[in-house]
C-alpha positions, 0 to 999 in steps of 0.5 A, spaced: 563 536 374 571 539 373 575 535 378 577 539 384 586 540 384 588 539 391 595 540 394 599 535 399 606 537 400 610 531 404 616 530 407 613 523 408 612 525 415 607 522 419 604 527 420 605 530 413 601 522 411 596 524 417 594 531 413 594 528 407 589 522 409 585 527 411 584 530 405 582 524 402 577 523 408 574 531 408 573 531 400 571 522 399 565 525 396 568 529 390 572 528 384 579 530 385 586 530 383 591 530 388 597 533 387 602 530 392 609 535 392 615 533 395 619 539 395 628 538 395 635 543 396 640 541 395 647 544 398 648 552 400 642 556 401 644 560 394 642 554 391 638 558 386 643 562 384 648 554 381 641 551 379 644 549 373 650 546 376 648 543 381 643 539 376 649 536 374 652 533 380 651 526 382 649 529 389 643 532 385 641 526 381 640 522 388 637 525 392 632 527 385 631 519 385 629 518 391 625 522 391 622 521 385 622 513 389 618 516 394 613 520 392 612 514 387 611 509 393 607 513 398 602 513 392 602 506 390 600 506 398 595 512 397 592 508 391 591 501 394 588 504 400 583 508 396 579 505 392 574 511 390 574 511 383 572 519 383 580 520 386 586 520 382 593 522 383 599 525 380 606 526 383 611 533 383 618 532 385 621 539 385 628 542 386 627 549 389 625 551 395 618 549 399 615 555 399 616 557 392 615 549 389 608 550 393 607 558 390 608 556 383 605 549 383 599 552 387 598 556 380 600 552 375 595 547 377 590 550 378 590 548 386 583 551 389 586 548 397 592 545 401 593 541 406 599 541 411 600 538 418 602 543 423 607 539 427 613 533 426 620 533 424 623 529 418 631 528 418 632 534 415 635 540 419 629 544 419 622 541 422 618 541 417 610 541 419 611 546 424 615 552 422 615 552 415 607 551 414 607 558 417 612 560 412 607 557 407 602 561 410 605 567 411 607 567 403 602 563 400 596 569 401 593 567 394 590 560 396 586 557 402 590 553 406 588 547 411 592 545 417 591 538 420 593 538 428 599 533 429 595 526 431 588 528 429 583 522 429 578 524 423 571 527 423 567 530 420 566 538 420 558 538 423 560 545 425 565 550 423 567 556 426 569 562 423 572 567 426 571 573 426 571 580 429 567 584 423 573 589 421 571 587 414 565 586 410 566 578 405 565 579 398 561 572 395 567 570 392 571 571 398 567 566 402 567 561 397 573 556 401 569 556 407 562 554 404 564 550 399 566 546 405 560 547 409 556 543 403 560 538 402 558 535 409 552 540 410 556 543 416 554 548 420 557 555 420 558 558 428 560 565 426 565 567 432 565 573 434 571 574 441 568 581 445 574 584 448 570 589 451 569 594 445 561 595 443 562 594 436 562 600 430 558 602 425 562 598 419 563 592 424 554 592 425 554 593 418 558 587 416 556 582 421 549 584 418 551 582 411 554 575 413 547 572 414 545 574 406 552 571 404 551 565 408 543 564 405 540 557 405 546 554 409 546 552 417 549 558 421 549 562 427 552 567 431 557 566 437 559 571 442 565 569 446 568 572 453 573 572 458 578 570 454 586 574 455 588 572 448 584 572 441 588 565 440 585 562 447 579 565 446 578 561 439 582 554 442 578 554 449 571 555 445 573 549 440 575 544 446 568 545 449 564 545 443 565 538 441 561 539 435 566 545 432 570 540 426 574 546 424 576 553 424 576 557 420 579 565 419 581 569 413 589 570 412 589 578 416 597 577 417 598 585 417 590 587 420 587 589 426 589 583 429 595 584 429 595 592 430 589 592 436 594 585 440 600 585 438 598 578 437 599 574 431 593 570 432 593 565 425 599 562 428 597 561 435 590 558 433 595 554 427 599 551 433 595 549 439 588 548 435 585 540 436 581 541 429 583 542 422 584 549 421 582 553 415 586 559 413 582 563 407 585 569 403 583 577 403 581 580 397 582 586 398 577 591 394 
């Protein structure tokens, strides 16, 4: 079977290590190769511009060999503490900016998820797994994202909630990230539905009638949730008292009906305040 080709950006954080443990947890069953990218910059924001010279300079180079000495360590670490011989892993030191190292290597590898923690810091100015994993999200809209909760104690996914609110009818090969989960572990699918007091319309009935036939010959079932004031609190309550829920799952909606019916940017409150991994999986449009 082709080896699935999972990407792991680092800092060398904890909470970056605690993402990428988890991968390795979640897909212990499956051959993968694990892409570890450490992405760097070096000297003023309009780097891109003097990549060429800055290649040249010492500052460069060190900062290039540290990083290749990192990356280099923590898989030696990751290799002697996984001995699963269905893994393998292979290391990217990129001198660009993250969003941009992840994006092309997201496509060049062939990379079917990525994993990122959703908190920490490092010693650079900016907080790495906190704003720029929602940067990731927001521009890499073209491949399935994994947001590991700062702190998270590993479990298996016996359910995954998906959430959502029927404005779209799923395509097969849109489901595809979220089922694929689903089989590895022979997790349950609890389709999440918020009610904020609307009856629902005729293409919502339609496309809440089509996820049973997409979801054929797997577990699942359907959830109404109330009383909540935001979409965001109404998905995290819901985890925090269903201690079987391992994950949650949404599709990327960053310009839809979220936004336009709450002014809520929903995907980013449930990526902060989320206790369990947080799949966010792309719209394909028609």
């Amino acid at each position: 079977m082709k080896a699935k080709n999972i990407l792991l950006p680092t800092d060398f954080s904890t909470n970056a290590r605690n993402a990428i443990d988890y991968a390795i947890y979640l897909f212990e069953k499956e051959n993968c190769v694990f892409h570890i990218l450490h992405a760097f910059e070096v000297g003023a924001s309009n780097l891109s511009s003097t990549m060429g010279k800055a290649k040249d300079t010492r500052l460069f180079k060190a900062i290039k060999d540290e990083s290749n000495r990192d990356i280099k360590s923590l898989i030696g670490e990751l290799e002697s503490k996984n001995k699963n011989s269905k893994h393998s892993f292979n290391g990217l030191s990129i001198a660009d900016s993250l969003v941009n190292a992840i994006g092309r290597t997201t496509i060049d590898k062939g990379i079917q998820y990525i994993f990122m923690g959703t908190k920490g810091s490092s010693a650079l100015k900016e907080v790495f797994m906190g704003s720029n994993t929602v940067r990731i999200i927001q521009k890499i809209d073209f491949c399935p994202i994994i947001a590991v909760p700062e702190n998270y104690d590993f479990d298996l996914p016996d359910e995954i909630a998906f959430a959502t609110n029927f404005e779209h009818i799923y395509s097969e090969v849109e489901l595809v990230p979220l089922i694929g989960l689903a089989k590895l572990w022979d997790s349950k699918i609890t389709i999440v539905h918020i009610d904020m007091g609307k009856e629902l319309q005729a293409h919502q009935k339609t496309a809440k009638d089509t996820l049973p036939e997409r979801f054929f010959g797997l577990k699942h079932g359907f959830e109404e949730v109330k009383g909540h004031s935001t979409i965001s609190g109404a998905i995290n309550g819901y985890t925090h008292e269903n201690e079987n829920i391992g994950m949650i799952a949404m599709v990327n909606y960053w310009h839809s009906f979220f936004e336009k019916l709450t002014k809520e940017n929903v995907i980013k409150r449930v990526a902060f305040n989320t206790e369990v991994p947080f799949l966010i999986f792309p719209l394909i449009e028609p």
